[in-house]
C-alpha positions in Angstrom: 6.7 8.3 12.4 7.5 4.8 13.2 9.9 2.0 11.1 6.4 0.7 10.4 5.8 3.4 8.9 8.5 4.7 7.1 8.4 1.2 5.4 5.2 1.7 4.4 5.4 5.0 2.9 8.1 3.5 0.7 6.3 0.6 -1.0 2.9 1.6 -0.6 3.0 5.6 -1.0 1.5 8.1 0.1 -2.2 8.0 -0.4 -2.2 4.6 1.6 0.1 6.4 4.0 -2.3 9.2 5.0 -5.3 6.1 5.0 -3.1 4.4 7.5 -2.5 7.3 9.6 -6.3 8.5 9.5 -8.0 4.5 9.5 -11.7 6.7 10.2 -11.5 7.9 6.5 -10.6 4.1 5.0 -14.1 3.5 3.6 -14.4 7.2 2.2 -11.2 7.1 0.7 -11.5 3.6 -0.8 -14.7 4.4 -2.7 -13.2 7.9 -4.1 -10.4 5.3 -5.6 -12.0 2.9 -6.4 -15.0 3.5 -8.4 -18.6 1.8 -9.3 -16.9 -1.4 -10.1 -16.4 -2.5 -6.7 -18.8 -4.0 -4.9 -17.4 -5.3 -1.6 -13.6 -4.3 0.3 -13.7 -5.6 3.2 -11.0 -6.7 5.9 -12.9 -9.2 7.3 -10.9 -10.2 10.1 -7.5 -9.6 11.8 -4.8 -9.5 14.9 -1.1 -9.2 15.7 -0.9 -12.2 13.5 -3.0 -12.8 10.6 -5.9 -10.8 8.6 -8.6 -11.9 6.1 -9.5 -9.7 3.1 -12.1 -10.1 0.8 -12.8 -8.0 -2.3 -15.8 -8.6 -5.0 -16.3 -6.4 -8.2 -17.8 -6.7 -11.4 -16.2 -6.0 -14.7 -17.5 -5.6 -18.5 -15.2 -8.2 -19.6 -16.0 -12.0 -20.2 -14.0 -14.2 -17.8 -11.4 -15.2 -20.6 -10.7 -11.6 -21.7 -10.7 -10.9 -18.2 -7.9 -13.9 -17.6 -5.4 -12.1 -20.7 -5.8 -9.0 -18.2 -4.8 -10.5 -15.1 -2.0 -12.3 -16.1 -0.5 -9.0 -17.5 0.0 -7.2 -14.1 2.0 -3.9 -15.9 -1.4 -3.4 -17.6 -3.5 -2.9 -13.8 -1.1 -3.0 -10.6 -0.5 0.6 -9.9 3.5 1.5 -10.4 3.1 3.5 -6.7 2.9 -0.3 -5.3 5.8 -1.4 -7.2 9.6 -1.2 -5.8 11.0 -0.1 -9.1 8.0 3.2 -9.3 7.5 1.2 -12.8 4.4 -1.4 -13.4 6.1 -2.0 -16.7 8.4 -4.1 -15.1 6.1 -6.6 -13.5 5.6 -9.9 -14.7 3.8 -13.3 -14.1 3.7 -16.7 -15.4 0.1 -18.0 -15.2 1.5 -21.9 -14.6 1.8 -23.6 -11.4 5.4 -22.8 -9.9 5.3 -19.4 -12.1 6.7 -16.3 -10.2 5.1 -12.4 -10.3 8.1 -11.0 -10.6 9.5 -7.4 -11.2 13.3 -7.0 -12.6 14.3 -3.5 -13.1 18.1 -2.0 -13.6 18.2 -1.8 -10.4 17.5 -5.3 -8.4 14.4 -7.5 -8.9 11.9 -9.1 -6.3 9.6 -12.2 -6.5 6.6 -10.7 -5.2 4.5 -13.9 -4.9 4.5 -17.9 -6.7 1.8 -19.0 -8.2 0.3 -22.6 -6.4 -2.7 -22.6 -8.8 -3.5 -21.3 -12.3 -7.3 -22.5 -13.6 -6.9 -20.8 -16.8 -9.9 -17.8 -16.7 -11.3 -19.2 -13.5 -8.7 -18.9 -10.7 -5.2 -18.0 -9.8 -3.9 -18.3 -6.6 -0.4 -17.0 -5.3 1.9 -17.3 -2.2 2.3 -13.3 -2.3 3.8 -11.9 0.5 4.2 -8.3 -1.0 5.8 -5.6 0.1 6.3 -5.4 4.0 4.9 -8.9 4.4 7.9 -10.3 2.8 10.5 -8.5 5.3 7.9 -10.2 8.4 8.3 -13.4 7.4 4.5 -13.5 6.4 2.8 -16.2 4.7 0.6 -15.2 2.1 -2.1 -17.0 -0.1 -3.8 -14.5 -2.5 -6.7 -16.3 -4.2 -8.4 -14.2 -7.6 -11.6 -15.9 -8.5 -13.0 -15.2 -11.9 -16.8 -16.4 -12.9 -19.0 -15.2 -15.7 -22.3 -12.9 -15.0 -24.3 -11.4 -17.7 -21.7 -10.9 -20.6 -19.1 -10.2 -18.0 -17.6 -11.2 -15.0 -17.5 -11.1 -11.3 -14.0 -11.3 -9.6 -13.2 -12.1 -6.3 -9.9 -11.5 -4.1 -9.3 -13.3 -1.0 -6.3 -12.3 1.1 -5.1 -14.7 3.7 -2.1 -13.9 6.3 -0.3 -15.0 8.9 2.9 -14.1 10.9 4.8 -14.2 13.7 3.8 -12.4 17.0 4.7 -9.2 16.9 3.9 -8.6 13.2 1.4 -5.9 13.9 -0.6 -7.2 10.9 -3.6 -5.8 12.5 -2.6 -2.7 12.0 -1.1 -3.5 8.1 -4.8 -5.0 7.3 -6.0 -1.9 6.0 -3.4 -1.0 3.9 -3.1 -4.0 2.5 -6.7 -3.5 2.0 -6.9 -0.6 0.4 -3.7 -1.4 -2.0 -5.7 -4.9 -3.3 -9.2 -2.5 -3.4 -7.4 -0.1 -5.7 -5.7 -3.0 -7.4 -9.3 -4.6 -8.0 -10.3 -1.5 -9.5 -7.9 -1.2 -12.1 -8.5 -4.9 -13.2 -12.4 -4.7 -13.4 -12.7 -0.9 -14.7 -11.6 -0.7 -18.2 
């Protein structure tokens, strides 16, 4: 095991460890988390220094019930992905210039700023979570929201890039499979 990985195992835990060790079982792995109401996880393409990720699901809820979801990440981030082991403890404010944050007893951490908020249509971040933040990454996490049939589609594109070195090629599909299980938990109810 690997600095790489050691840091992995403790932000990300350990079902994304054991993807990241075994990438050939990414896609089986992803849907046995994930659920019906994703339709697309994808990394869609990525080096030593940058990836692209794209996610698309579907969810029950109309795009401004959907919106009061989203902006309450305690209620859908999983705590395993958290630094504190606590979702509870995560917040955001929706506004241009607002922070997810999560403050705990312990410390706190800005997890990413918000650079556009398009109240129950988009919210983008500068979001260099977890590892990304210790590489000096740069991060722009765009959520689209847009009605269909009663409910919604949402989509998650991931942009990243880094310095040389920053292996991101090989982070890519954790990262992946962290924002696929986080898309599930927004769009399944």
């Amino acid at each position: 095991m690997n600095e790489l990985d050691t840091l992995i195992i403790y932000f990300y835990g350990t079902i994304t460890m054991s993807i990241f060790n075994r990438r050939g079982v990414i896609c089986g792995a992803m849907l046995a988390i994930c659920g019906p109401g994703v339709v697309q996880a994808e990394v869609v393409t990525s080096s030593d220094t940058h990836y692209v990720l794209k996610h698309e699901g579907k969810s029950t809820l109309e795009p401004q019930a959907l919106w009061r979801k989203l902006i309450k990440p305690a209620t859908w981030w999983h705590p395993d992905h958290t630094y504190s082991g606590d979702a509870t403890n995560l917040s955001l404010a929706a506004i241009a210039g607002g922070e997810w944050r999560e403050d705990w007893a312990g410390g706190s951490v800005l997890h990413g700023k918000v650079v556009l908020a398009l109240r129950h249509k988009t919210l983008r971040l500068e979001a260099p979570f977890g590892p990304l933040q210790e590489l000096g990454a740069y991060v722009i996490w765009t959520i689209t929201l847009t009605p269909n049939d009663g409910g919604s589609n949402v989509v998650f594109e991931e942009r990243a890039v880094a310095p040389m070195g920053s292996a991101l090629d090989s982070l890519a599909p954790v990262v992946d499979g962290v924002k696929a299980e986080a898309m599930s938990r927004l769009v399944n109810e």
